[in-house]
C-alpha positions as CSV (number, residue, x, y, z in Angstrom):
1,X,202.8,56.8,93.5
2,X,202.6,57.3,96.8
3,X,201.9,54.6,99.9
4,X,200.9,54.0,103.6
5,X,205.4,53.7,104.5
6,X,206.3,56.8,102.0
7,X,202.9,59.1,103.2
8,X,204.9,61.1,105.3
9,X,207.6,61.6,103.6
10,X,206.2,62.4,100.4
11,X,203.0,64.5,101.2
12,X,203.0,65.7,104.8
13,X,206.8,66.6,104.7
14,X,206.6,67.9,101.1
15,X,207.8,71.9,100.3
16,X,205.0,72.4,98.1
17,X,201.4,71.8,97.9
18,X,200.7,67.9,97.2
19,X,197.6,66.6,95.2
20,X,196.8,63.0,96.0
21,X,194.7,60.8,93.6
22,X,193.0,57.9,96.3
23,X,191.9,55.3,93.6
24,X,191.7,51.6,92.8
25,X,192.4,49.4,89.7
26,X,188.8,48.4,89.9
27,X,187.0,51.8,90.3
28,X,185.5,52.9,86.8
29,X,185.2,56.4,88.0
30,X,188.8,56.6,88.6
31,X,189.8,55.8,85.2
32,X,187.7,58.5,83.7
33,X,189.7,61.3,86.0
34,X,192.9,59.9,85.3
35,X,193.5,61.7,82.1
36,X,192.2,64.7,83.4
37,X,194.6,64.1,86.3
38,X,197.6,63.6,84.3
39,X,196.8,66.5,82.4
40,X,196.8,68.7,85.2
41,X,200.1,67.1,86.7
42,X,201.7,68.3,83.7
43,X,200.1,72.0,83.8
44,X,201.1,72.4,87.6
45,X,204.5,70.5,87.6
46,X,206.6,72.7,89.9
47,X,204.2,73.8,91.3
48,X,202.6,71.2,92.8
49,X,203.1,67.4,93.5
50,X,200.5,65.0,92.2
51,X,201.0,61.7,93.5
52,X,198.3,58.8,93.4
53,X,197.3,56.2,96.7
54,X,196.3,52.7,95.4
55,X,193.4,51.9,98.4
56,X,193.3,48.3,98.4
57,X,197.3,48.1,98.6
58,X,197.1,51.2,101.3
59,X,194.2,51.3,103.2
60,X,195.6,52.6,106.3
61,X,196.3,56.3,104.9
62,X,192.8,56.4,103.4
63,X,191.4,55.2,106.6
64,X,193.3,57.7,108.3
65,X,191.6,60.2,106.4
66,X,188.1,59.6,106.1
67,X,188.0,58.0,102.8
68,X,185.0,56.5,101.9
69,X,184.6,56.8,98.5
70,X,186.8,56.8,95.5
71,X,188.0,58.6,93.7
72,X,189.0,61.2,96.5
73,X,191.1,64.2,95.7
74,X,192.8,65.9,98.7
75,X,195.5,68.5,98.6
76,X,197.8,69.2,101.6
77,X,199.5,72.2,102.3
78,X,202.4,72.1,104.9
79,X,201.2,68.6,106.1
80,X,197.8,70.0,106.4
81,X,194.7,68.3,104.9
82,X,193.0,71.8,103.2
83,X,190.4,70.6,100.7
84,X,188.8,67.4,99.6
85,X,187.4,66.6,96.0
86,X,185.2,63.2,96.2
87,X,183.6,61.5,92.8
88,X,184.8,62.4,89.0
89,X,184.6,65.7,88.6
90,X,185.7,68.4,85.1
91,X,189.0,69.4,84.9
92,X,187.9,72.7,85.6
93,X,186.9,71.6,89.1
94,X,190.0,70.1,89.9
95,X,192.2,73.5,89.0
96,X,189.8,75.6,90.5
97,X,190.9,73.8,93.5
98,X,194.3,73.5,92.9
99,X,194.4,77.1,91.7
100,X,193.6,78.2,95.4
101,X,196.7,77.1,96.9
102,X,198.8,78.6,94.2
C-alpha cells in the first residue's frame, strides 16, 4: 500500500520499476483486476514493486496525475510516469506492459 505522505519515497525514489494499482473499496472494476494483480505481483516480485493507492483516502497523488478513472495502472521508472493502463483489462495486458520495462 502506498499513500499521498509515502508517494515519494516508495515509487518515485524506488530502484526498480514500480506498478501502482489507483483503486477504491467501492469500484467493482477494481475487484475484478485484483487477483489478476496479485498474480502478477507474485510473477514479477524482484523485479518490480507493485504497490496499490486507495483514491478516496489519497486523492492528492491521483490528482496529481490525471486520474480520472479507476482502476488506473501506471508504472514509473526512475521517478518517471512511462505508461498508463486505465479500466480492467487481461492479465495479458497488464505483463505485456510490465514486460516492457523489464
Amino acid at each position: 500500500m502506498v499513500n499521498d505522505s509515502t508517494w515519494d519515497s516508495l515509487v518515485l525514489k524506488a530502484d526498480e520499476p514500480v506498478f501502482v494499482d489507483f483503486w477504491a473499496p467501492w469500484c467493482g472494476p477494481c475487484k475484478m483486476i485484483d487477483p489478476i494483480v496479485n498474480e502478477l505481483a507474485q510473477k514479477y516480485a524482484g523485479q518490480f514493486k507493485f504497490y496499490k493507492l486507495n483514491t478516496d483516502e489519497s486523492p492528492a497523488t491521483p490528482g496529481q496525475y490525471g486520474v480520472r478513472s479507476i482502476p488506473t495502472i501506471m508504472i514509473f521508472v526512475n521517478g518517471e510516469k512511462k505508461d498508463t493502463i486505465i479500466g480492467a483489462v487481461s492479465k495479458d495486458t497488464l505483463a505485456t506492459s510490465i514486460n516492457k520495462f523489464l
